[in-house]
Biopython code that builds the backbone (N, CA, C, O; Angstrom):
import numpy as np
from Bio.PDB.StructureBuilder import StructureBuilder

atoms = [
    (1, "UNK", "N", (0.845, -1.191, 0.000)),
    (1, "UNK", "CA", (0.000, 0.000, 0.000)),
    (1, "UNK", "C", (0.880, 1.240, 0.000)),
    (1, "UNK", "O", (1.724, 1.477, 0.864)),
    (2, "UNK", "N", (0.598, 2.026, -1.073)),
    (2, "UNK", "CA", (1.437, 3.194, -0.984)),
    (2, "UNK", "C", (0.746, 4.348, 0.433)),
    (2, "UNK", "O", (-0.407, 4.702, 0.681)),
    (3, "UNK", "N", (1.659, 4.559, 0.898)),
    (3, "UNK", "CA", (1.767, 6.258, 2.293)),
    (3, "UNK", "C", (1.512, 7.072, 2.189)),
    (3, "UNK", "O", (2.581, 7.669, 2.321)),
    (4, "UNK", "N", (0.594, 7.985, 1.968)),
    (4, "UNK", "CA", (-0.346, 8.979, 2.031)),
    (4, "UNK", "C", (0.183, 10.050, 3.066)),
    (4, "UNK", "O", (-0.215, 9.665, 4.165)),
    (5, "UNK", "N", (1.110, 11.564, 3.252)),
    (5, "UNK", "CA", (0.573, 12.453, 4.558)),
    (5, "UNK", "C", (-0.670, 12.507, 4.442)),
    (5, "UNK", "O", (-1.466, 12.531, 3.503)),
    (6, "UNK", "N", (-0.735, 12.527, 5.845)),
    (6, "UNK", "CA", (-2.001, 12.564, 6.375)),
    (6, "UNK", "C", (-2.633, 14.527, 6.756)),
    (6, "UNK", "O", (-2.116, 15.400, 7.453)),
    (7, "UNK", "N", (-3.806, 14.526, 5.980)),
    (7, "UNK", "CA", (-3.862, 16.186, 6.048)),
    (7, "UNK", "C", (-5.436, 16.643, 6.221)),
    (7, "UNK", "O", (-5.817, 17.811, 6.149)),
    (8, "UNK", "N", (-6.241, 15.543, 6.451)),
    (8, "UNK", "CA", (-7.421, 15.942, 6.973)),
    (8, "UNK", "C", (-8.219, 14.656, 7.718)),
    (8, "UNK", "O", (-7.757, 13.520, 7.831)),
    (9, "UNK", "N", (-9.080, 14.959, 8.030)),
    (9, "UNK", "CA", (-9.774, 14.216, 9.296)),
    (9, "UNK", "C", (-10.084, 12.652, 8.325)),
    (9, "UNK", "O", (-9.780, 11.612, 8.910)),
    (10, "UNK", "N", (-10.584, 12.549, 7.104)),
    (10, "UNK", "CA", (-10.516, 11.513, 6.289)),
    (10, "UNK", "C", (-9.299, 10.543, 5.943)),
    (10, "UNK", "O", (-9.136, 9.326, 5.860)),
    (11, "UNK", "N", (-8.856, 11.201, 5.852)),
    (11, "UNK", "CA", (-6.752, 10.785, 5.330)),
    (11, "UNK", "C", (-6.719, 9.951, 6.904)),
    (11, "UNK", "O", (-6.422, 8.757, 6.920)),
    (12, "UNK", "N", (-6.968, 10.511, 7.889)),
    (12, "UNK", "CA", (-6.503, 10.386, 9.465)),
    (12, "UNK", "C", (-7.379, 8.840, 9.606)),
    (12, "UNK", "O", (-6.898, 7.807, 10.073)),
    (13, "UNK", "N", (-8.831, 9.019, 9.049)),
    (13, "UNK", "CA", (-9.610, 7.795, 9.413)),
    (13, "UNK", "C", (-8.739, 6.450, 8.550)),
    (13, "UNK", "O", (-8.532, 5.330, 9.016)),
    (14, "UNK", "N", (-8.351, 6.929, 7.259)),
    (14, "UNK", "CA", (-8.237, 6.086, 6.414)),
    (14, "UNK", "C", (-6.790, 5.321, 7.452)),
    (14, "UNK", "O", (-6.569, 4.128, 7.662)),
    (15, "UNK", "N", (-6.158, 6.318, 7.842)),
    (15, "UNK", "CA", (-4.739, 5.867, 8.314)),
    (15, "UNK", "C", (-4.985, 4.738, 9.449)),
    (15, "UNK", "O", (-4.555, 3.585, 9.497)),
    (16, "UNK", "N", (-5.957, 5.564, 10.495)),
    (16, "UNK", "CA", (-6.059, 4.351, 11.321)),
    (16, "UNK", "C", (-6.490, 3.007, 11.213)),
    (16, "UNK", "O", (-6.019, 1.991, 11.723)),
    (17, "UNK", "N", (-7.522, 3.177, 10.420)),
    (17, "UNK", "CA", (-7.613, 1.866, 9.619)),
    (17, "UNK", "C", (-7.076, 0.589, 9.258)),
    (17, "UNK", "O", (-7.380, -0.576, 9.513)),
    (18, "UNK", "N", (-5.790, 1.414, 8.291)),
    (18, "UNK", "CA", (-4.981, 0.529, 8.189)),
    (18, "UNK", "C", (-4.342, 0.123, 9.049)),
    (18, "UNK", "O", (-4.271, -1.072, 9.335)),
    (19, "UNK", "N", (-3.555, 1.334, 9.824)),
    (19, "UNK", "CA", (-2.989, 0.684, 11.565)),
    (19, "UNK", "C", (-3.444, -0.420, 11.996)),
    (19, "UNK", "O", (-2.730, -1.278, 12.514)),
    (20, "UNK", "N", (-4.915, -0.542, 11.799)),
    (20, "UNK", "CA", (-5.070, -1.690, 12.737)),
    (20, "UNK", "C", (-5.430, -2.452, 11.868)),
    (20, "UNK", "O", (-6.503, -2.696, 12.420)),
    (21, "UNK", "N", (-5.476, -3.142, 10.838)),
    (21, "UNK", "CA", (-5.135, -3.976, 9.594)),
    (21, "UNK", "C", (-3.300, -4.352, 10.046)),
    (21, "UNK", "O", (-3.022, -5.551, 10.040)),
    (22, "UNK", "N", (-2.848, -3.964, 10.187)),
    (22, "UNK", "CA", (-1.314, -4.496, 9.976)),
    (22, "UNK", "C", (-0.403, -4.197, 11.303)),
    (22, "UNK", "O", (0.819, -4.285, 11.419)),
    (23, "UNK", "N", (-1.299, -3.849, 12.175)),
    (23, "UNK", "CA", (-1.185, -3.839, 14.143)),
    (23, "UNK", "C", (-0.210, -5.119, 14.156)),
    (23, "UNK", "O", (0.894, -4.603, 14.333)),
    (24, "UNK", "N", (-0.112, -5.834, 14.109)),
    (24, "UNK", "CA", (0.918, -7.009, 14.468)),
    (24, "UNK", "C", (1.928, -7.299, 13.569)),
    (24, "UNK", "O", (2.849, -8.050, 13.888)),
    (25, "UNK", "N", (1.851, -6.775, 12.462)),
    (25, "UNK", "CA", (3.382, -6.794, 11.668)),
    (25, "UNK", "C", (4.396, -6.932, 12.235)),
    (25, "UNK", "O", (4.645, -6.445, 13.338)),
    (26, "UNK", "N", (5.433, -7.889, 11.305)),
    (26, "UNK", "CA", (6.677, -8.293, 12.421)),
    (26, "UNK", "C", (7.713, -7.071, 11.642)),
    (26, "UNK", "O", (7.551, -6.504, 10.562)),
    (27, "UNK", "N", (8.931, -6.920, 12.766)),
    (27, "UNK", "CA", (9.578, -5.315, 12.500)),
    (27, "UNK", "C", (10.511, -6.078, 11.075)),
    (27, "UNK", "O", (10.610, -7.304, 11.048)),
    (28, "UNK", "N", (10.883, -5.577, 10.421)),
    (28, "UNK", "CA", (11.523, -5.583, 9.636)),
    (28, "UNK", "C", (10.981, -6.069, 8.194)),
    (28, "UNK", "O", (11.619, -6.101, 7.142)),
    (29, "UNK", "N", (9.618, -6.442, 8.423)),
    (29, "UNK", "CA", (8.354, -6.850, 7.047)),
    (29, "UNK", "C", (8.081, -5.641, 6.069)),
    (29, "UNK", "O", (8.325, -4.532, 6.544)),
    (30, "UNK", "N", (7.683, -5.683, 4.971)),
    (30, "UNK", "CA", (7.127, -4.600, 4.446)),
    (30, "UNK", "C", (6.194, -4.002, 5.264)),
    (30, "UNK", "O", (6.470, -2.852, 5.605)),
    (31, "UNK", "N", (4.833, -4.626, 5.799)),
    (31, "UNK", "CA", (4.116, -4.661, 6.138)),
    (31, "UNK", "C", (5.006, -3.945, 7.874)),
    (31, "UNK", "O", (4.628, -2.775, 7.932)),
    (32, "UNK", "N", (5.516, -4.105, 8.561)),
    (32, "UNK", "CA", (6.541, -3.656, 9.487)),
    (32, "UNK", "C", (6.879, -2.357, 9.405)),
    (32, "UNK", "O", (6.667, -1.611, 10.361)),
    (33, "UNK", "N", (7.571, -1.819, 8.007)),
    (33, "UNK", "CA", (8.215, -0.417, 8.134)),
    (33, "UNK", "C", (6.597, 0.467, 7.540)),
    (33, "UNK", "O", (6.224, 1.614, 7.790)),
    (34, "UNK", "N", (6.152, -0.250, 6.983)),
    (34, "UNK", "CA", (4.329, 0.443, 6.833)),
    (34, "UNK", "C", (4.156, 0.692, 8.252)),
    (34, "UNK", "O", (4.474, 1.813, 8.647)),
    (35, "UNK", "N", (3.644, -0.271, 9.212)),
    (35, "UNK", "CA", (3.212, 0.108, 10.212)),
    (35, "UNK", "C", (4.373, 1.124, 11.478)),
    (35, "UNK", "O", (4.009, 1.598, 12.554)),
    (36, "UNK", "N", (5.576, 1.184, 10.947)),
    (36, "UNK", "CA", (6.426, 2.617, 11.371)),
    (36, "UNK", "C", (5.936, 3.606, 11.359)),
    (36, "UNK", "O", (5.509, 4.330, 12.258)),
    (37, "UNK", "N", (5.992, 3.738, 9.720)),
    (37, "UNK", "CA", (5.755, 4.952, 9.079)),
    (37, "UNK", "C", (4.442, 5.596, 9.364)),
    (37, "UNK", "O", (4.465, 6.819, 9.500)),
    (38, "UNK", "N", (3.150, 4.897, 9.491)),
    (38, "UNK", "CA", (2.341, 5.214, 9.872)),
    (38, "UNK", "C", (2.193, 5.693, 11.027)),
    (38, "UNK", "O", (1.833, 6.862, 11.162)),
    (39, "UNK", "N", (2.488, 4.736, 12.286)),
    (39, "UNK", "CA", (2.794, 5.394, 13.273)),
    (39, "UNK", "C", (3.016, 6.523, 13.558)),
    (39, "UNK", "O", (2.317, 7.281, 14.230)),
    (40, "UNK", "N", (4.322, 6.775, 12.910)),
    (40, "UNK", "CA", (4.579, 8.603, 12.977)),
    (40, "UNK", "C", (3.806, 9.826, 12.497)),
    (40, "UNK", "O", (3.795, 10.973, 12.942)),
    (41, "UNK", "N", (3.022, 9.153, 11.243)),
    (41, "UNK", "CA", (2.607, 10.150, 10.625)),
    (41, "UNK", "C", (1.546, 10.263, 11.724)),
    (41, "UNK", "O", (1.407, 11.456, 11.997)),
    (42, "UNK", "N", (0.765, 9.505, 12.439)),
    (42, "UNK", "CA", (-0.655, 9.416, 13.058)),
    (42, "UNK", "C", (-0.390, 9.994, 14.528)),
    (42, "UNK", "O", (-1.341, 10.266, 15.261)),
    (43, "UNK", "N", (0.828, 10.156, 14.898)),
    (43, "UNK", "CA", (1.312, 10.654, 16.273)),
    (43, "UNK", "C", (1.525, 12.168, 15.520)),
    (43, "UNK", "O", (0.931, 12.983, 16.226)),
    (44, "UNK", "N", (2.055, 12.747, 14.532)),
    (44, "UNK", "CA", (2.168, 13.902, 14.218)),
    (44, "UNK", "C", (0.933, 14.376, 13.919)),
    (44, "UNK", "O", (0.745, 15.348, 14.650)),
    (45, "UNK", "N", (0.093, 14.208, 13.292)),
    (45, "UNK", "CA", (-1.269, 14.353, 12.925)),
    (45, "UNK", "C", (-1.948, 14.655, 14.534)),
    (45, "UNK", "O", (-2.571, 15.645, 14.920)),
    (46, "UNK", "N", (-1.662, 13.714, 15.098)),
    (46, "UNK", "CA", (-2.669, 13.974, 16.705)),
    (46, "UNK", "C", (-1.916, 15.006, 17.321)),
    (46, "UNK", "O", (-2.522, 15.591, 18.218)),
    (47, "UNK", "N", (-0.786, 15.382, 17.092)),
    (47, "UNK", "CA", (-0.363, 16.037, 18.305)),
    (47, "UNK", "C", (-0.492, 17.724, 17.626)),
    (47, "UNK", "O", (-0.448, 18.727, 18.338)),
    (48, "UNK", "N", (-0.660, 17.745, 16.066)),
    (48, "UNK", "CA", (-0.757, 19.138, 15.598)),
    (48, "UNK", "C", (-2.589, 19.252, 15.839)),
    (48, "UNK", "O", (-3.046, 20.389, 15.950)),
    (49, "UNK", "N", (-3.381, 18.276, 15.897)),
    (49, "UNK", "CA", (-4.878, 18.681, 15.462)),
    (49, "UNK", "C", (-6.057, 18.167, 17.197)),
    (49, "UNK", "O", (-7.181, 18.396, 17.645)),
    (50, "UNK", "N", (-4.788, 17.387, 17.569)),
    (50, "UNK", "CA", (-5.461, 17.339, 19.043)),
    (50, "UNK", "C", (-4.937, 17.590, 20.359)),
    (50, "UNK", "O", (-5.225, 16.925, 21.354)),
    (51, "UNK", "N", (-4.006, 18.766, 20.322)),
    (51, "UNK", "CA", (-3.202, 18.478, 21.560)),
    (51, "UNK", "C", (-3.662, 18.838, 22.642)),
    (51, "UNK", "O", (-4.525, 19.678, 22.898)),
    (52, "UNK", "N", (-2.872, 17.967, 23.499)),
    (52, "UNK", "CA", (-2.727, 17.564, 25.137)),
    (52, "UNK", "C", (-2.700, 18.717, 25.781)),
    (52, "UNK", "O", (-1.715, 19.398, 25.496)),
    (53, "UNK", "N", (-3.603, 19.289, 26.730)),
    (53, "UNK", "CA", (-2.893, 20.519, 27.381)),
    (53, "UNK", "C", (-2.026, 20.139, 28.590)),
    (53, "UNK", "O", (-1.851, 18.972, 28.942)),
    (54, "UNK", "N", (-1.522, 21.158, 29.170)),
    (54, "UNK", "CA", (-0.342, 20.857, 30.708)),
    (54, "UNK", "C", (-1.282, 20.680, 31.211)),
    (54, "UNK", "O", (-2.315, 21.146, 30.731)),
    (55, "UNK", "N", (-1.300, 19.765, 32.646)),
    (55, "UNK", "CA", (-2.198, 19.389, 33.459)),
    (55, "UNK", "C", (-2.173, 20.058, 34.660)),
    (55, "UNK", "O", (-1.054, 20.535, 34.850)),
    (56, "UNK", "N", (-3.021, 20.309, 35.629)),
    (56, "UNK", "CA", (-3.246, 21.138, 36.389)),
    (56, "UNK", "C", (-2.271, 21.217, 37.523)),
    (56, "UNK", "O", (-1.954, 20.129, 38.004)),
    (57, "UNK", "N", (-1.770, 22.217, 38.008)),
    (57, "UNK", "CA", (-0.750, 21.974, 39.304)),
    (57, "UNK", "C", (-0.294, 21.185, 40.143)),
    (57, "UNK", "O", (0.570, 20.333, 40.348)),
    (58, "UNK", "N", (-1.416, 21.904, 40.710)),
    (58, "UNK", "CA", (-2.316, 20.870, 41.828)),
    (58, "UNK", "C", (-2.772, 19.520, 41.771)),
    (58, "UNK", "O", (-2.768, 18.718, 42.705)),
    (59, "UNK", "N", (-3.128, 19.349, 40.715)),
    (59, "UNK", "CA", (-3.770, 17.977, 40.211)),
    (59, "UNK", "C", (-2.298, 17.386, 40.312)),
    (59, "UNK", "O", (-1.877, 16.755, 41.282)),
    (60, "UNK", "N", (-1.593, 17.682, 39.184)),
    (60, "UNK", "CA", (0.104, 17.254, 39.206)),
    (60, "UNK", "C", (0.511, 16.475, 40.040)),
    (60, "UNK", "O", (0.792, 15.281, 39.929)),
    (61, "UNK", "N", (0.583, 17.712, 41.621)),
    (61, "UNK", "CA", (1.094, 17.523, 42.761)),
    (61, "UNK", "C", (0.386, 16.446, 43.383)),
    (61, "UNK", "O", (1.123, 15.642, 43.953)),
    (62, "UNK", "N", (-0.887, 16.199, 43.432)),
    (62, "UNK", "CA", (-1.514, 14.956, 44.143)),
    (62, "UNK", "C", (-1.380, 13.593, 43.057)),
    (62, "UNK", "O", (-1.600, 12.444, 43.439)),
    (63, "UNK", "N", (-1.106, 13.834, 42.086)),
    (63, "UNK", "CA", (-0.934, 12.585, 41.574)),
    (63, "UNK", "C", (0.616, 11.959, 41.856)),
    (63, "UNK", "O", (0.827, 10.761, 42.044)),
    (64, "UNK", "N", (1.377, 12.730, 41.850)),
    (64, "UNK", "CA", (2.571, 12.359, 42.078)),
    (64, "UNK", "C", (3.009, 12.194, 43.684)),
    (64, "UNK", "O", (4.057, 11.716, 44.119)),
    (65, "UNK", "N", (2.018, 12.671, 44.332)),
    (65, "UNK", "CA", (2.478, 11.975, 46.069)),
    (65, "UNK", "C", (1.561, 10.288, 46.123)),
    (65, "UNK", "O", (1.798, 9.210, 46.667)),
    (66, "UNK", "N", (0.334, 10.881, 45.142)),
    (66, "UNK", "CA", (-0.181, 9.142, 45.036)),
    (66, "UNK", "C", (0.956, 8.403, 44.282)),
    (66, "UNK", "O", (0.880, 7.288, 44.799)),
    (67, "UNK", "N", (1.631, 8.362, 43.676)),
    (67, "UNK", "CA", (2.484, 7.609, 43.321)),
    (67, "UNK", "C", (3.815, 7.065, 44.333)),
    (67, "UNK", "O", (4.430, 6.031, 44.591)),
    (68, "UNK", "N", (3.796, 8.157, 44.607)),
    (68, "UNK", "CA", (5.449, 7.986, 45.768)),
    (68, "UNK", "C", (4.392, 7.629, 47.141)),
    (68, "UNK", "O", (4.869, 7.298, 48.226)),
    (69, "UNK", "N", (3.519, 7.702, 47.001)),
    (69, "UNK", "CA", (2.938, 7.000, 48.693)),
    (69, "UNK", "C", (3.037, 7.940, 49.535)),
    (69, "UNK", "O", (3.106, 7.595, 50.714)),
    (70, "UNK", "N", (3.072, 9.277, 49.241)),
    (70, "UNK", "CA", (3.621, 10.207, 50.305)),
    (70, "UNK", "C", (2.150, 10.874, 50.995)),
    (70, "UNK", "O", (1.117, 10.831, 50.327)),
    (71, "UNK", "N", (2.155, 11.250, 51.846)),
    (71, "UNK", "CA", (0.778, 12.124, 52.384)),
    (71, "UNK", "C", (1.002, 13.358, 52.529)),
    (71, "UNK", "O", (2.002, 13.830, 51.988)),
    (72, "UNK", "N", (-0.196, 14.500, 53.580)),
    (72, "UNK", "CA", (0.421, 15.778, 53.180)),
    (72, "UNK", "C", (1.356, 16.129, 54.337)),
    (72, "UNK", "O", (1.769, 17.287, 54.390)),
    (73, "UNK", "N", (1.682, 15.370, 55.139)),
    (73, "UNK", "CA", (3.063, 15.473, 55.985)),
    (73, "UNK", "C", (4.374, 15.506, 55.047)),
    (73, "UNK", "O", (5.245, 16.361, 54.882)),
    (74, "UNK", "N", (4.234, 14.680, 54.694)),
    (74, "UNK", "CA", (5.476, 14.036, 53.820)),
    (74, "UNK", "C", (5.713, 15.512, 53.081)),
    (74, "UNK", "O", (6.831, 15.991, 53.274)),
    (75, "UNK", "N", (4.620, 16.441, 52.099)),
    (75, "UNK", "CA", (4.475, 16.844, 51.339)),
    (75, "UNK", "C", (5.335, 17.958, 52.266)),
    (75, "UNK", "O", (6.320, 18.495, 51.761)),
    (76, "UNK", "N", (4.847, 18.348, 53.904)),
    (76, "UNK", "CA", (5.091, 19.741, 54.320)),
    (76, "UNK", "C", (6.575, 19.554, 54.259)),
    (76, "UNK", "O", (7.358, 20.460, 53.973)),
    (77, "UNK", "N", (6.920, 18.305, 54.550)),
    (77, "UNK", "CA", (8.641, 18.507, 54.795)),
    (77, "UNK", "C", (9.063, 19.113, 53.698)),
    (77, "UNK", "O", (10.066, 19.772, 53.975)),
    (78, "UNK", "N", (8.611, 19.250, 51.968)),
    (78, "UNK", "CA", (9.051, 19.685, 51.263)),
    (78, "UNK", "C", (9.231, 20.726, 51.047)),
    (78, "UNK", "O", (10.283, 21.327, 50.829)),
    (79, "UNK", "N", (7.645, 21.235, 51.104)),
    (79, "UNK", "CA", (7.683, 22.912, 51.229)),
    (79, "UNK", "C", (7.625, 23.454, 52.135)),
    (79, "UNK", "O", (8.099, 24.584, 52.018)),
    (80, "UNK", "N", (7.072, 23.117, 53.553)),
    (80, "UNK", "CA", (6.780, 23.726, 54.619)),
    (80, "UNK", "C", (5.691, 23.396, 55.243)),
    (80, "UNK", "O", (5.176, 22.301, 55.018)),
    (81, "UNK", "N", (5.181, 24.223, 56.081)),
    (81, "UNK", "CA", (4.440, 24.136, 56.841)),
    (81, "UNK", "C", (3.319, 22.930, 56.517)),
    (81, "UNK", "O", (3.261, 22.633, 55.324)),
    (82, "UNK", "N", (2.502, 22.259, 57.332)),
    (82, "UNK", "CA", (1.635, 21.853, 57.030)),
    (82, "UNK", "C", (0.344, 22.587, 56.693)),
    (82, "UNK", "O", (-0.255, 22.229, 55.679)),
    (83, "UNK", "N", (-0.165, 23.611, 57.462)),
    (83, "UNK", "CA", (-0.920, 24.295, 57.092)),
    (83, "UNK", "C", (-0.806, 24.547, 55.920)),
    (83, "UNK", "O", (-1.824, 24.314, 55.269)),
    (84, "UNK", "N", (0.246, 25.034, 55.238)),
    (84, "UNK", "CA", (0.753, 25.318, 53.551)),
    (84, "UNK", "C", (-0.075, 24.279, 52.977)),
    (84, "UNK", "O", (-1.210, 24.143, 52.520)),
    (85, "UNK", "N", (0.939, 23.627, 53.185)),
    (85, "UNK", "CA", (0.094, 22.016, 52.295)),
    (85, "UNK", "C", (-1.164, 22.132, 52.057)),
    (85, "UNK", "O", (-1.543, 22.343, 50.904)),
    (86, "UNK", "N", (-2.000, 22.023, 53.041)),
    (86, "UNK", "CA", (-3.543, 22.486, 52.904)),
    (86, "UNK", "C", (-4.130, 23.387, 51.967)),
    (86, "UNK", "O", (-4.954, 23.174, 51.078)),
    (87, "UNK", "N", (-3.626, 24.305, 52.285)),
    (87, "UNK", "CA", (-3.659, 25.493, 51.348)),
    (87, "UNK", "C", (-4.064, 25.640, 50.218)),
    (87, "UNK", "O", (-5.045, 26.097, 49.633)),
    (88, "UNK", "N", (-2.154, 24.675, 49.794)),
    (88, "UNK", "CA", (-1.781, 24.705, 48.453)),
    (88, "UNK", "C", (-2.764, 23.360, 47.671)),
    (88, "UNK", "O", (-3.154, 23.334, 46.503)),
    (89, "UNK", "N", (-2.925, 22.591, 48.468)),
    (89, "UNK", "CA", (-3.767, 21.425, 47.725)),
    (89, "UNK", "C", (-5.243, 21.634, 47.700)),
    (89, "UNK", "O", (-6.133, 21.068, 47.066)),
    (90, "UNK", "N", (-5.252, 22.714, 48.665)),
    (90, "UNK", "CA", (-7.239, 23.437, 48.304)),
    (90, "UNK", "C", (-7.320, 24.486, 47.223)),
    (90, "UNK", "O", (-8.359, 24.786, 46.635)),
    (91, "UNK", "N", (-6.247, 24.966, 47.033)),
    (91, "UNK", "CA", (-5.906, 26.243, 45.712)),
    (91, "UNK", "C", (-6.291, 27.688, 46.599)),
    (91, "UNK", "O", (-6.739, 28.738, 46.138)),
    (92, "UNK", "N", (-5.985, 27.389, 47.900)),
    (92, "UNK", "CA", (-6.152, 28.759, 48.911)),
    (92, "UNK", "C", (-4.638, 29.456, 48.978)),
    (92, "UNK", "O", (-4.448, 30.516, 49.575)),
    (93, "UNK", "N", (-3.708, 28.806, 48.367)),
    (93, "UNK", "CA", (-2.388, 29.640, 48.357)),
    (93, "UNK", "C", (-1.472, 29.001, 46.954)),
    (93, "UNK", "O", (-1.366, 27.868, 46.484)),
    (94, "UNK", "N", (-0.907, 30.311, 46.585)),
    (94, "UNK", "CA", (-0.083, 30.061, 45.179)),
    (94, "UNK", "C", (0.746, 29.462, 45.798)),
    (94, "UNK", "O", (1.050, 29.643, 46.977)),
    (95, "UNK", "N", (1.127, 28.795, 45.154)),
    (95, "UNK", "CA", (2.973, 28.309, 44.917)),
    (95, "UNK", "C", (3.914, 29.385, 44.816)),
    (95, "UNK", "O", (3.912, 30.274, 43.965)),
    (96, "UNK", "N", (4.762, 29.213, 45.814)),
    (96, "UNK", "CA", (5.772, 30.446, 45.722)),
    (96, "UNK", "C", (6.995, 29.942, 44.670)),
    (96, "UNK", "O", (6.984, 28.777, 44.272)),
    (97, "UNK", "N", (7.991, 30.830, 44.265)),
    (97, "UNK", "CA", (8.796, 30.127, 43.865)),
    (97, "UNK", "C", (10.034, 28.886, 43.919)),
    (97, "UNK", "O", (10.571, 28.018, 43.230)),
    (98, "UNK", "N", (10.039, 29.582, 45.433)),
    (98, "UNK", "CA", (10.938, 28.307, 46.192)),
    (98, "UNK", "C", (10.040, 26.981, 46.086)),
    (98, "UNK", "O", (10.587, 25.991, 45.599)),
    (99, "UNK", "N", (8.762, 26.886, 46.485)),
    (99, "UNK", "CA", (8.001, 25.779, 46.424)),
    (99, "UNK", "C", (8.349, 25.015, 44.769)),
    (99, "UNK", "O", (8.510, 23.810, 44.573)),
    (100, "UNK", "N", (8.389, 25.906, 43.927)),
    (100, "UNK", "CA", (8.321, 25.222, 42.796)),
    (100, "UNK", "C", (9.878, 24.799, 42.442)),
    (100, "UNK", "O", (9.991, 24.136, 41.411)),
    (101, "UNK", "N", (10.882, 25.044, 43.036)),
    (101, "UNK", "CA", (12.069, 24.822, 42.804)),
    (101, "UNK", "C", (11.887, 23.261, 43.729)),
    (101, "UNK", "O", (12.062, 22.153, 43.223)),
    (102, "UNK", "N", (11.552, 23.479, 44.970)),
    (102, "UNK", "CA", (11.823, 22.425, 45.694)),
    (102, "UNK", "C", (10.884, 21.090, 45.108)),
    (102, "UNK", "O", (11.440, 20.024, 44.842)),
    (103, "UNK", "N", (9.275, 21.296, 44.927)),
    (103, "UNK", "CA", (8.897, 20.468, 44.056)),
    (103, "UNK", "C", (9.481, 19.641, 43.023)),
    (103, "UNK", "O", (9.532, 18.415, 43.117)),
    (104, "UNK", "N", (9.934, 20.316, 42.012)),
    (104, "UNK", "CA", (10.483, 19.757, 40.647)),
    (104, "UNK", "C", (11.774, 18.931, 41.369)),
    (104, "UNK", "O", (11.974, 17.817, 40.884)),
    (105, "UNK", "N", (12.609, 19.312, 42.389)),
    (105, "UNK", "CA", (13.643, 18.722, 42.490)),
    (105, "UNK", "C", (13.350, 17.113, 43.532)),
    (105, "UNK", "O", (13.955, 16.041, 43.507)),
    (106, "UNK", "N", (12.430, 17.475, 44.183)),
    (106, "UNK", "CA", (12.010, 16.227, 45.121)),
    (106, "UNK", "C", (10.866, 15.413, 44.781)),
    (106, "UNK", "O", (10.756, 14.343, 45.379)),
    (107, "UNK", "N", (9.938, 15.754, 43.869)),
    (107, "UNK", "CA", (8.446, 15.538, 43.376)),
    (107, "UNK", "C", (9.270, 14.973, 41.877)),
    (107, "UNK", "O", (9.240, 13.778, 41.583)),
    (108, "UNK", "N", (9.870, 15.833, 41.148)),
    (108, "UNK", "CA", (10.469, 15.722, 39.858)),
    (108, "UNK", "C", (9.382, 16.093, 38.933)),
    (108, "UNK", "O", (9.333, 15.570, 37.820)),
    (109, "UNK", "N", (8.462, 17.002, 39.334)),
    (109, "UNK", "CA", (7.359, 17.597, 38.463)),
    (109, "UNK", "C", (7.881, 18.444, 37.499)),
    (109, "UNK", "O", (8.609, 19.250, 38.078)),
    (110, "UNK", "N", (7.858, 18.660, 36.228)),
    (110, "UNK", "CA", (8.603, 19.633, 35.146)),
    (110, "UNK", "C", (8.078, 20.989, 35.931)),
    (110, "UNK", "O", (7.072, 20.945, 36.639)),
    (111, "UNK", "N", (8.939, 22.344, 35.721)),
    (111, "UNK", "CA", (8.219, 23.678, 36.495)),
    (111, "UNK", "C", (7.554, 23.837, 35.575)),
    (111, "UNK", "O", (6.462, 24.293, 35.913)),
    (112, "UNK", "N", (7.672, 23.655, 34.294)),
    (112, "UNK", "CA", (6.614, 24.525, 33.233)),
    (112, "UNK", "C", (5.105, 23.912, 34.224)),
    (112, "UNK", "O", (4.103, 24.566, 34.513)),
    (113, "UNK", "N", (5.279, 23.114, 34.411)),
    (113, "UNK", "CA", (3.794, 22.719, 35.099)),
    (113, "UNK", "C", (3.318, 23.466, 35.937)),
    (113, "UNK", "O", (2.189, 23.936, 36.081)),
    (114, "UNK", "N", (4.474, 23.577, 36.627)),
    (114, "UNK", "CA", (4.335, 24.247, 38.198)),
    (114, "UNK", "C", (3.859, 25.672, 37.830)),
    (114, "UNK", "O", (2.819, 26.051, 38.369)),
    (115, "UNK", "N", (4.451, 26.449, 37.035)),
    (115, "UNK", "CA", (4.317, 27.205, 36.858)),
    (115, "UNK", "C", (2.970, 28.224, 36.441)),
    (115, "UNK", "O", (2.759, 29.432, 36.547)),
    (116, "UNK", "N", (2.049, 26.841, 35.819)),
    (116, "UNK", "CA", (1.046, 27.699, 34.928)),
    (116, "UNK", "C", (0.252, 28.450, 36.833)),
    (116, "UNK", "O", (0.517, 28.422, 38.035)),
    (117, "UNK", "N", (-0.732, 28.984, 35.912)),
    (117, "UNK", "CA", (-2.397, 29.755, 36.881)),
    (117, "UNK", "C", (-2.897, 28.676, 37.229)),
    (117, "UNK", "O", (-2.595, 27.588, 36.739)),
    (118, "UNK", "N", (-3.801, 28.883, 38.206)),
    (118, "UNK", "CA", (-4.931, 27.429, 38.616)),
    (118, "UNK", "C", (-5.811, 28.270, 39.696)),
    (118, "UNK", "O", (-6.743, 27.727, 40.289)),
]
sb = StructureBuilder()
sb.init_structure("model")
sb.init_model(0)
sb.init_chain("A")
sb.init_seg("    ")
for serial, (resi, resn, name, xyz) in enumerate(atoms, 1):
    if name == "N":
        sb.init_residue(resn, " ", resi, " ")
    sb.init_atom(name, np.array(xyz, "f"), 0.0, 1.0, " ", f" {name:<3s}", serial, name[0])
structure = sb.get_structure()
C-alpha cells in the first residue's frame, strides 16, 4: 500500500484503519516499516490537530504523592508548613517560587507545570 501524509480528518480515518489492519506486523516486514511509518505520521497528525494541554498543578502535585505514597506530611517537609500544604492542595495559596524549585527537584514535576495559573 502506498503512504499517504495525512492532512485531513478523512486521510486520518483512512490511516487508522490501516494501523489496525497491519497492528501485528513483524519489524523488519514490508508490512513492518508500513506500520512505522504510519505510526509517525498518526502521532504527528494527533499532536498538531489534538493536543494535550499541561495538566493542572495541583492535580500534578496529588498525583505524584499518590504515586510515591507520600501524604500531606510528607508533602510539608518539602515545602513547609503543614498548614501550607492544605492550602496549596485546596488552591487557597499560590505556589511560591521556592516551592516550585523544591517540588520539581524532590516531586520531579517539570516547572513549566508548576508554573502555569490554577
Amino acid at each position: 500500500m502506498k503512504i499517504l501524509p495525512i492532512r485531513n480528518e478523512n486521510d486520518y480515518q483512512k490511516a487508522l484503519s490501516r494501523l489496525e489492519d497491519i497492528f501485528d506486523a513483524q519489524k523488519g516486514t514490508e508490512e513492518g516499516d508500513e506500520l512505522e511509518i504510519l505510526s509517525i505520521l498518526i502521532d504527528r497528525y494527533e499532536n498538531e490537530n489534538f493536543p494535550i494541554g499541561m495538566p493542572d498543578p495541583i492535580e500534578a502535585i496529588k498525583f505524584r504523592m499518590e504515586q510515591m505514597g507520600m501524604n500531606q506530611k510528607d508533602l510539608a517537609e518539602v515545602v513547609g508548613f503543614k498548614s501550607r500544604v492544605s492550602e496549596i492542595l485546596n488552591k487557597k495559596r499560590k505556589l511560591t517560587l521556592s516551592m516550585i524549585r523544591k517540588l520539581n527537584t524532590n516531586l520531579n514535576i517539570p516547572t513549566d507545570v508548576l508554573v502555569q495559573d490554577y
